[in-house]
C-alpha positions in Angstrom: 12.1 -29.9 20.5 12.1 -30.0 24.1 11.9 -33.4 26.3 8.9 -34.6 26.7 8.7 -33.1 30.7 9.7 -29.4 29.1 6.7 -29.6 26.6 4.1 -27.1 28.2 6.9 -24.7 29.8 8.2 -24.8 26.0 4.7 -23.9 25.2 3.7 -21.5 27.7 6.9 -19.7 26.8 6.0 -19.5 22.9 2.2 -18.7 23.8 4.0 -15.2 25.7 5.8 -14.8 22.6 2.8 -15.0 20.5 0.6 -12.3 23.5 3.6 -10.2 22.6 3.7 -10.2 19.0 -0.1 -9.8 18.8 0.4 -6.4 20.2 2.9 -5.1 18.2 1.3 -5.8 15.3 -1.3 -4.1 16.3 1.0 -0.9 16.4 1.0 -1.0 12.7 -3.1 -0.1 12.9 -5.5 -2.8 12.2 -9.2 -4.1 11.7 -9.8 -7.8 11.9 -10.4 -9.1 8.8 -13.4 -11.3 9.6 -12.8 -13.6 6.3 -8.9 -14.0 7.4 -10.2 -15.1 11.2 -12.7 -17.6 9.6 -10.2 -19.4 7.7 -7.8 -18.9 10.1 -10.2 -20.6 12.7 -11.7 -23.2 10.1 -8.1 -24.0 9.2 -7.1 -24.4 12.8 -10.0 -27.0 13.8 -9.7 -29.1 11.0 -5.9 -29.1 11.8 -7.0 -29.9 15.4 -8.9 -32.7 14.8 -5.6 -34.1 12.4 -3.4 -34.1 15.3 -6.3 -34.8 18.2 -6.1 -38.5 18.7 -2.1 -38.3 19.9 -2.8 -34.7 21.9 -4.1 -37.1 24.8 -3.9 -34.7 27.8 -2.2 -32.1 26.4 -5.7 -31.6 24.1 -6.3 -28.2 26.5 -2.8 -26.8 26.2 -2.3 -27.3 22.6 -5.7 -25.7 22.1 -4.8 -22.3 23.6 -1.7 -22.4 22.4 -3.2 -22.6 18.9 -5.8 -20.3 19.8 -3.0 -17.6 20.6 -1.0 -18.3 17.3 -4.0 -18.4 15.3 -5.1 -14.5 16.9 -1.7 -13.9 16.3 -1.9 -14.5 12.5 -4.9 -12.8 12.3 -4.2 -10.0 14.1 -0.8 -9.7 11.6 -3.1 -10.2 8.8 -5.5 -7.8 9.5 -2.8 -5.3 10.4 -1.6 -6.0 7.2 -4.5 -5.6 5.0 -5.4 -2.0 6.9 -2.2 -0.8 6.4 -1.1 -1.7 3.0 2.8 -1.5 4.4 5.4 -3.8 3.0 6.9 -3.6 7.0 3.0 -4.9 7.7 2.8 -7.8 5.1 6.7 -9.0 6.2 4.9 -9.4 9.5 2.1 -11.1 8.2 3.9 -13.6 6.0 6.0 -14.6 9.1 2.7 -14.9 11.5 1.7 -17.4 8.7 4.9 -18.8 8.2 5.0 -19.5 11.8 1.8 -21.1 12.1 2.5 -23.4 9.5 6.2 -24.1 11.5 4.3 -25.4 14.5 1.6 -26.8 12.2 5.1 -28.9 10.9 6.2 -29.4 14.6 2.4 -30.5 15.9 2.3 -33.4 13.0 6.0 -34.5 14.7 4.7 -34.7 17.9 1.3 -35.5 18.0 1.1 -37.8 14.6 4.7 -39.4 14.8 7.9 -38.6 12.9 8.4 -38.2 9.2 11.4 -37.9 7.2 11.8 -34.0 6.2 10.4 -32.8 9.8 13.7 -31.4 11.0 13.9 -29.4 7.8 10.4 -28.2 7.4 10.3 -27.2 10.8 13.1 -25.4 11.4 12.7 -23.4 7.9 10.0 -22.0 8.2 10.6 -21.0 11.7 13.2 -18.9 11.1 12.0 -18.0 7.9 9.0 -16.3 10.2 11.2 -14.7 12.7 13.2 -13.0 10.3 10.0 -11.2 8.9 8.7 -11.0 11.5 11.5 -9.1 12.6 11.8 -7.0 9.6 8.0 -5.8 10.4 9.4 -3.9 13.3 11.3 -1.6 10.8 
């Protein structure tokens, strides 16, 4: 949402974010689900190779970035899944909601503009913070 000149601090400022919510869901107690990080990783590539042709130099950035999220899903996931806890699966639901938020925002950027973006984007967005920040109850 940023000008195109604020792009990577906007990034490196959600990719703290994500460091930060990986390790507080893991203070709900967690395994890694290795069939959740598969998807999540085979999900992620494909999705990768969607938006690679308009990544240009950003290709590096916006692949740690979604390395981040996509630990950060998993790890709410997994946390999820070991725990059983509604609190748990609120956080879950928003890491996946906000994957697929960015997912909305990377198509904008990286593919060109579509009609609903705004909409799609922001929804789920907050949509996963607020479960997310339920999970902390």
């Amino acid at each position: 949402m940023l000008r195109r000149e604020r792009f990577i601090a906007g990034l490196l400022s959600f990719l703290v974010a994500h460091l930060i919510y990986i390790y507080a869901f893991t203070l709900h107690g967690w395994h890694i689900s290795w069939p959740v990080a598969g998807a999540v990783a085979l999900v992620a590539t494909l999705f990768f190779l969607f938006i690679r042709k308009g990544t240009g130099k950003l290709a590096v950035p916006v692949i740690l970035y979604s390395v981040a999220l996509g630990t950060m899903a998993v790890v709410a996931v997994s946390a999820a899944l070991a725990s059983g806890k509604h609190t748990a699966w609120a956080g879950a639901i928003g890491a996946l909601l906000f994957l697929i938020s960015d997912g909305f925002l990377a198509v904008r950027k990286f593919r060109g503009p579509y009609r609903w973006s705004p909409v799609c984007v922001m929804a789920t967005y907050f949509t996963a913070q607020w479960l997310i920040a339920l999970s902390a109850f």
